[in-house]
N, C-alpha and C positions, 0 to 999 in steps of 0.2 A: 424954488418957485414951481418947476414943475413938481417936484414932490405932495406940494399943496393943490395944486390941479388934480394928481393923481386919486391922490384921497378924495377929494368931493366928489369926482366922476363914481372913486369904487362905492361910497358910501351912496349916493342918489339910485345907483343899479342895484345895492345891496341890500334893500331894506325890507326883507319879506314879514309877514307878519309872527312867522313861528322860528325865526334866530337864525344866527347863521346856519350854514351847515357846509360839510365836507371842505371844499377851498376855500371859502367863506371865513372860516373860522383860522385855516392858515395865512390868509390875508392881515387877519386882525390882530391873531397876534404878533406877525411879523413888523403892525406898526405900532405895537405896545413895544415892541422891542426894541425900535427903532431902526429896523435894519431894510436896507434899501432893495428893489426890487434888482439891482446889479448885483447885488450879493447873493443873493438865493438864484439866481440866473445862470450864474457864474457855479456856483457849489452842484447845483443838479443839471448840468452840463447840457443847458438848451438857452435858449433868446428868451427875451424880454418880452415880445408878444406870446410865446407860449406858456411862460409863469403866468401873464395875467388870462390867459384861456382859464388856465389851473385854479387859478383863484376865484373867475368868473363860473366854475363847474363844468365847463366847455370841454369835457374831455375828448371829443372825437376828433380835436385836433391836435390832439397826441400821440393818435393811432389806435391801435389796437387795446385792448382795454388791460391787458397784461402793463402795457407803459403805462397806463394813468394811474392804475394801482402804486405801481412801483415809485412813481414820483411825487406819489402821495404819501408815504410811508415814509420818503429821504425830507421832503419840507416840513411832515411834523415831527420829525427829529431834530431838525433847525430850530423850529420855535419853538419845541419842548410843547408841543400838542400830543393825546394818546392818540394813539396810531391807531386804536378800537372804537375809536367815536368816527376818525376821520374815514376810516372804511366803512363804516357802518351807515355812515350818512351816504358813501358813496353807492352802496349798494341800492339800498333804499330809492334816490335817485335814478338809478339804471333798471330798476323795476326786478330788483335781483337783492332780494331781500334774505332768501335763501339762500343757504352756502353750494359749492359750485356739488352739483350730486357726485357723488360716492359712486367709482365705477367698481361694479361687484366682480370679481372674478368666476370667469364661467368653469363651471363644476367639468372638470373633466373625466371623459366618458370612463364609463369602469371597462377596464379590459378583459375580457373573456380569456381564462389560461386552455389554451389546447395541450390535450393531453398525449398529442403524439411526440412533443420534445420529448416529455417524462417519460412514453414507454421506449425510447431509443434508448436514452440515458438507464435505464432498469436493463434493457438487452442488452448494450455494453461490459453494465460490471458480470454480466451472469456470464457473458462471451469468457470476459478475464479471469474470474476464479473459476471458471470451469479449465482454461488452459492453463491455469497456474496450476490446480491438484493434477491433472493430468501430465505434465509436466515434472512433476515434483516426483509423482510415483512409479513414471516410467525409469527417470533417471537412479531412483535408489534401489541398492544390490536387493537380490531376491531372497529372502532367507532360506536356511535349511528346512529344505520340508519334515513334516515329523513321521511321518508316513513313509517306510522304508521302501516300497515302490515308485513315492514321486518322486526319489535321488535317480539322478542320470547312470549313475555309476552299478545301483544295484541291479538294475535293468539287463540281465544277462541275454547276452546274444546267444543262437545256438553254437557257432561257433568257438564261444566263451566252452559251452559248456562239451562240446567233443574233445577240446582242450584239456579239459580236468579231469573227462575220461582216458584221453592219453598218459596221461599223468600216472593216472591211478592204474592204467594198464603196464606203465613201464615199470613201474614199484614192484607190482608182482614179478613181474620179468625178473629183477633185479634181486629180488626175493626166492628165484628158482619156482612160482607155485604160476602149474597151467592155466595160463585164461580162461581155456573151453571149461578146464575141470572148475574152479571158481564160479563159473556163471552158472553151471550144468547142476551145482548143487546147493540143497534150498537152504537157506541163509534162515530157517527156522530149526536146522538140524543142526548147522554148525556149532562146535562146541562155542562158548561166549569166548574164549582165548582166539579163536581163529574168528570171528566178527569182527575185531579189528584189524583197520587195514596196518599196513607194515609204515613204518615212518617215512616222509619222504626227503632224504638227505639232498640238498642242492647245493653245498660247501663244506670241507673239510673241516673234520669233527673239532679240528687243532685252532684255537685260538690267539693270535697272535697283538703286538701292540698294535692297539688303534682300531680292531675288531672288535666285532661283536656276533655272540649266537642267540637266534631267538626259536623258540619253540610253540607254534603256537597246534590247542588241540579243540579242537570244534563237538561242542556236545549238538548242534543244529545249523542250519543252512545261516552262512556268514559269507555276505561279496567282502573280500580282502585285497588290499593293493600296498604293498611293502616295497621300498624302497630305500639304497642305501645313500650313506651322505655322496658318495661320488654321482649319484641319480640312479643307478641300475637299477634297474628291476627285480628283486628279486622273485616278488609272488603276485600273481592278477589273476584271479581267478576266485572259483564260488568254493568257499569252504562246508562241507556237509557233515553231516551227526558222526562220529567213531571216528573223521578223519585227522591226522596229527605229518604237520608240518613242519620240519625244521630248516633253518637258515642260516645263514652268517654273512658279515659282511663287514665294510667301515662304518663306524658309528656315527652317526645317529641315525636311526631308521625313522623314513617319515611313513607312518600306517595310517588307513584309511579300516575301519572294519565299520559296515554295513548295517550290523545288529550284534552288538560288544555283550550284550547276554549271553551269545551263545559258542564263548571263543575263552580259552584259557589262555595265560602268557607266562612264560617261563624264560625268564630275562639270564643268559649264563649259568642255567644251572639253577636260578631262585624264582622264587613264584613270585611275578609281578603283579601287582592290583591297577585297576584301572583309575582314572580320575572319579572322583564322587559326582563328578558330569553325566558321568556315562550312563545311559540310560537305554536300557531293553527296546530293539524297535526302532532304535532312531542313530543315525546316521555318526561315528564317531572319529575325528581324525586327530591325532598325537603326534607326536615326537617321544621317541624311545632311545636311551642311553643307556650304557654298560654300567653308568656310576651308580 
């Protein structure tokens, strides 16, 4: 009974001239369907007086208009109405025929790159490969120079060289021939036999196991530093043109000569050649053996 009340009440309110629309049409077919306004009350989870707001188009008493949407979307899926007529009507109705506007995203601003990050970062790496070559090149050994004046060793102190003058003074002594008289006469008279000086022996001429005699003779200025395997010393000092040195000692002699151009080697008695290294001028140090 009330059923049939209800109906003539919707239908006497509902009779516009241009057909149902929006809740209208979910009214109608809800009673094509036969289904009661406790059903659809009950499924979109509100009362009885607010399905019939819904159906009377009354949406402001649903609230916000986010809920009238929404509960116009779940009733015509109830009664199998399209959800695109039922919004459509409802817009139209709400004077919002247009869809809700398109919020654009605002363009954000272009960033200006300053250029004093980049010139840190550019002074950085130039910081670091400047202390890494530097670095690298203090730390590696310094080669032999080619230049027989930048070697440390040829660098003759005066010292060095009063020394070689002693030397060469005690030889004559040794040799019976006057210093005065030697100095006093000019070395362009002297017959070429007396131009050279006299050998200078520093070890017995006798060779024994485990020794070794070297002879070395200087056609030009040669710094020389000989040394036996025990470490002695045997020779340190500047070898000059005519001069001829001899030595002996335990084997193996470690030699340094200065400028290997200007120095012969006479290894026990045999003429030694030098390494295919050795080169005029430039600075030469070996290992010399009896064998």
């Amino acid at each position: 009974m009330s059923d049939d009340v209800e109906n003539n009440g919707d239908e006497a309110a509902a009779s516009p001239a241009d057909g149902p629309r929006g809740g209208e049409r979910l009214a109608n077919a809800r009673r094509e369907l036969k289904i009661s306004i406790q059903e659809i009350a009950k499924e979109l989870h509100l009362d009885e007086r607010k399905v019939r707001a819904l159906e009377r188009n009354e949406f402001d008493v649903l609230g916000p208009p986010v809920f009238a949407k929404g509960h116009l979307r779940k009733y015509a899926e109830l009664v199998d109405v399209r959800v695109d007529d039922v919004i459509g009507d409802y817009y139209e109705m709400t004077r919002a025929a247009e869809m809700p506007p398109v919020v654009s995203k605002r363009p954000k601003p272009r960033r200006e790159l300053s250029p004093g990050p980049w010139i840190a970062v550019i002074v950085v790496i130039i910081a670091t490969v400047t202390a890494y070559f530097w670095f690298t090149r203090s730390g590696a050994p310094e080669p032999v120079a080619a230049d027989p004046e930048a070697v440390p060793g040829i660098i003759v102190p005066p010292a060095m060289d009063e020394a070689a003058g002693d030397e060469a003074a005690l030889a004559d002594e040794e040799m019976g021939v006057d210093p005065a008289q030697s100095a006093e006469q000019p070395a362009a008279d002297a017959p070429p036999q007396q131009a050279q000086p006299a050998a200078e022996i520093t070890s017995s001429p006798e060779i024994a196991d485990g020794q070794m005699r070297l002879l070395l003779t200087y056609s030009g200025d040669c710094w020389t530093e000989v040394s036996d395997a025990s470490g002695r010393s045997l020779f340190f000092g500047l070898g000059q043109d005519g001069r001829t040195v001899e030595l002996s000692g335990a084997e193996p002699f470690n030699v340094l000569f200065g400028n290997p151009g200007n120095v012969g080697v006479v290894v026990n008695g045999e003429d030694y050649s030098l390494p295919p290294t050795a080169r005029p001028g430039r600075p030469l140090r070996l290992t010399i053996t009896g064998s």
